[in-house]
Backbone bond lengths (Angstrom), bond angles and torsions (degrees), N, CA, C in turn:
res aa  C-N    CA-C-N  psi(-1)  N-CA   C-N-CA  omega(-1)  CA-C   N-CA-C  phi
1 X - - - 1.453 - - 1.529 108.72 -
2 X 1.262 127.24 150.28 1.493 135.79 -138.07 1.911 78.45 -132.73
3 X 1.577 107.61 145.22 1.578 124.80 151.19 1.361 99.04 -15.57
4 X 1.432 104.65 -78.24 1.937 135.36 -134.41 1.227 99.63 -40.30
5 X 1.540 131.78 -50.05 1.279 145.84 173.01 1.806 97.86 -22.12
6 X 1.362 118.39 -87.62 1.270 128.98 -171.77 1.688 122.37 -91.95
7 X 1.722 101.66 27.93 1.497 84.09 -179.25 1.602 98.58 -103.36
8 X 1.252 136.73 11.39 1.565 141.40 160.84 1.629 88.05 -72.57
9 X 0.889 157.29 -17.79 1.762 143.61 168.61 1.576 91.86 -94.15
10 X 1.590 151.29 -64.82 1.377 130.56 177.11 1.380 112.22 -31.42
11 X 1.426 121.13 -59.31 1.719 140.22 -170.56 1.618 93.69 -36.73
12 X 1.744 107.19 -66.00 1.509 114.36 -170.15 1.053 121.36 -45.17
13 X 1.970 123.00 -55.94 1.107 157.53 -179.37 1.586 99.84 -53.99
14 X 1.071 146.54 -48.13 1.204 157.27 170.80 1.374 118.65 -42.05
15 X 1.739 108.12 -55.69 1.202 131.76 -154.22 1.594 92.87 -86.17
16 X 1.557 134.38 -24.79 1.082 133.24 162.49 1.364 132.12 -28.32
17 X 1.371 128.83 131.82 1.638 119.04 177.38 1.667 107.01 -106.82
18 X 1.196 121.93 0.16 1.463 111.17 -158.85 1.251 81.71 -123.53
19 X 1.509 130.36 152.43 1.390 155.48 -150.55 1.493 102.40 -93.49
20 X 1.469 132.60 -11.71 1.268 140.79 -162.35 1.337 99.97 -145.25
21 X 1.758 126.42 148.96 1.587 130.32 158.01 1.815 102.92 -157.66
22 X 1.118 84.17 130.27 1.737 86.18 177.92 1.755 100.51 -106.95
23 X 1.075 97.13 130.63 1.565 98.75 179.48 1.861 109.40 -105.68
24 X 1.335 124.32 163.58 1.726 101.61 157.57 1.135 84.11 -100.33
25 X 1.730 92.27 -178.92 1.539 102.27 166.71 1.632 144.08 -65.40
26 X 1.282 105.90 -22.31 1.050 136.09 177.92 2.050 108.60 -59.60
27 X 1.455 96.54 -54.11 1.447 109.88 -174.79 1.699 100.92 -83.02
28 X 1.143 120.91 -24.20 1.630 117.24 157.21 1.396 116.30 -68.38
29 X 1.211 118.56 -36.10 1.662 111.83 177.33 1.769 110.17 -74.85
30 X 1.442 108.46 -30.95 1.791 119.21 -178.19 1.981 86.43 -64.04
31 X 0.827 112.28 -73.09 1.946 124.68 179.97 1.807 95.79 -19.88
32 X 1.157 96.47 -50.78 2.353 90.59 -166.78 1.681 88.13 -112.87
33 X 1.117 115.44 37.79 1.062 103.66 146.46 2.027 114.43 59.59
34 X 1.573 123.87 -1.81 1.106 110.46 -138.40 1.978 89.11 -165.61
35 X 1.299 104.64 128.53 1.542 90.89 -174.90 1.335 114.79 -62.34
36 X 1.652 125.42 170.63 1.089 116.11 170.86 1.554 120.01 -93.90
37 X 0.966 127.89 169.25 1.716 139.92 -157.45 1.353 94.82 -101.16
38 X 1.368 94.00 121.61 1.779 123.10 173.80 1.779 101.83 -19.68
39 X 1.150 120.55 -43.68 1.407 110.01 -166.31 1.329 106.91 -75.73
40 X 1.382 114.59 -19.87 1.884 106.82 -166.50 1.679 93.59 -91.41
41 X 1.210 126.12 23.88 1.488 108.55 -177.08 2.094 79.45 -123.18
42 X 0.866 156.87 -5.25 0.940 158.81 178.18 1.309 141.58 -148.74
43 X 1.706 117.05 20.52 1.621 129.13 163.69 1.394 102.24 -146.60
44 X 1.269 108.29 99.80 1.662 119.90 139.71 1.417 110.19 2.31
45 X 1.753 134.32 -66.36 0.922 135.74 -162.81 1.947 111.72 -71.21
46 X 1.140 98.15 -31.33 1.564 97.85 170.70 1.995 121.21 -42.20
47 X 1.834 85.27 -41.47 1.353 94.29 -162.33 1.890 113.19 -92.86
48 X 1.441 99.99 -28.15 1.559 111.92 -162.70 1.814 95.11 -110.59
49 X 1.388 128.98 -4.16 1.254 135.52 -132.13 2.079 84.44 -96.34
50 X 1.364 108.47 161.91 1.572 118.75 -169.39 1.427 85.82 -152.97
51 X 1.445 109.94 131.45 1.359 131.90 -37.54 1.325 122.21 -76.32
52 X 1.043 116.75 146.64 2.065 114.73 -166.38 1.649 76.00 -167.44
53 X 1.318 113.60 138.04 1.677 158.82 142.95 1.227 88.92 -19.56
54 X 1.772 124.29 -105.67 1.231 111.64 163.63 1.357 133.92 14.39
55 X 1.304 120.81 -88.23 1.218 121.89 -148.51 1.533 91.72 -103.04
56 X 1.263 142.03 17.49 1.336 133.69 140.45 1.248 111.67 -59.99
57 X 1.776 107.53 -45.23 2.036 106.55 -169.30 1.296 107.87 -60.88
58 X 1.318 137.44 -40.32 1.627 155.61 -146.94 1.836 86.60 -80.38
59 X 1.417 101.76 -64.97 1.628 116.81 -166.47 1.835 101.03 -65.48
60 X 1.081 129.10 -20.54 1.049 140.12 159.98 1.539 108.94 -51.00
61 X 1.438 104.05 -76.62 1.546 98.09 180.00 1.061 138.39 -96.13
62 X 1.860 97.13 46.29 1.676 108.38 -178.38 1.258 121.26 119.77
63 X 1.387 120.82 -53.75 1.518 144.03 -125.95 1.426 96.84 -112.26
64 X 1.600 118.70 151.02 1.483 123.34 172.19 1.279 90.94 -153.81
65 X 1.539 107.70 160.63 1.775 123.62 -176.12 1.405 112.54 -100.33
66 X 1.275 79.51 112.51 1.513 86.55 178.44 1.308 129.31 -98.59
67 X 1.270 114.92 0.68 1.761 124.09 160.28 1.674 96.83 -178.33
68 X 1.433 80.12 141.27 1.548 106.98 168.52 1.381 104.79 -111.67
69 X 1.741 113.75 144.67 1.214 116.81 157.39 2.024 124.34 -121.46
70 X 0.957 109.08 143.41 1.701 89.51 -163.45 1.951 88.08 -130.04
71 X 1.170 96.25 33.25 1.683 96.20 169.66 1.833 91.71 -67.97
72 X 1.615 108.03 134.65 1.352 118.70 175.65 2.197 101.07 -69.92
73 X 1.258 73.46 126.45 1.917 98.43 176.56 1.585 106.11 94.20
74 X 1.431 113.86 -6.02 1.826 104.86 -166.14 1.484 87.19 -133.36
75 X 1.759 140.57 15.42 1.374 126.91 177.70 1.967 93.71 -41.26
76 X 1.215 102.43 153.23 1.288 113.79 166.95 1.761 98.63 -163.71
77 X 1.569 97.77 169.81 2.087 102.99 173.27 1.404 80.21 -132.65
78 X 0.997 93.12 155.06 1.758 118.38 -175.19 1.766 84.26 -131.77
79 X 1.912 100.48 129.47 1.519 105.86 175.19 1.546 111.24 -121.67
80 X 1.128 129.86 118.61 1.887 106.75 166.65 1.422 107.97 -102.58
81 X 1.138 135.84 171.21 1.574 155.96 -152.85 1.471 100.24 -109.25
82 X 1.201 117.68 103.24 1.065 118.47 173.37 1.829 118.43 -61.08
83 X 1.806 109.47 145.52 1.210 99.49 -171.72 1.430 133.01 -89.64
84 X 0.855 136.50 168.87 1.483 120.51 -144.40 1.612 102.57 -92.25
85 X 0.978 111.55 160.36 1.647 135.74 -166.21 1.522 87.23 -58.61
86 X 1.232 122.82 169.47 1.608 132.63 179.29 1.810 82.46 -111.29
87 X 1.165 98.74 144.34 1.326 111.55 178.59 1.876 95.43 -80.15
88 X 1.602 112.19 155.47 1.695 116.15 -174.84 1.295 96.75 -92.23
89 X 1.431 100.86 146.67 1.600 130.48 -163.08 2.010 91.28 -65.27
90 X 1.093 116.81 134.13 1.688 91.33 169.51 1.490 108.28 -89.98
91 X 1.602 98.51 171.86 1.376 101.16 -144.79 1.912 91.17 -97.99
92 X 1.119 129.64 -175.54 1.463 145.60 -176.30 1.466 99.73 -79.66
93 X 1.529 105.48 126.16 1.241 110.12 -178.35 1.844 124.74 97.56
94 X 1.343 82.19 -14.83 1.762 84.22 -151.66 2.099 85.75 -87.89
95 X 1.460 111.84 165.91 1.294 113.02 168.51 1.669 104.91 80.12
């Protein structure tokens, strides 16, 4: 399985301004265009899981899951924005 699948949800996730987005599932599958796969409606590991395709695109553009809910009629992913890298100390000499 290839990125491409889920990088229309990175694209979205990206385009975000607020540090948090809870999506349901439903409006994550409308996002890639494409339903989601039996496992992401019922294992934790689909969504929070290392290494998975998935969650490279998300971690790509920032973002990590920070709760899933799989109550039947209210599935939702809860995402926050990961914080940004500390810029490297420069080194002696340099500049």
């Amino acid at each position: 399985m290839t990125h491409a699948k889920y990088e229309p949800l990175g694209v979205y996730l990206a385009a975000q301004t607020d540090d948090a987005v809870t999506l349901s599932f439903r409006t994550t599958a409308a996002i890639l265009g494409a339903p989601l796969p039996p496992s992401a409606w019922a294992k934790p590991f689909w969504w929070n899981g290392r290494p998975t395709v998935q969650a490279d695109v998300w971690r790509a553009a920032g973002w990590w899951v920070y709760a899933v809910q799989f109550k039947p009629g209210g599935e939702a992913v809860s995402f926050v924005r990961l914080p940004p890298a500390s810029a490297p100390e420069p080194t002696a000499g340099s500049g």
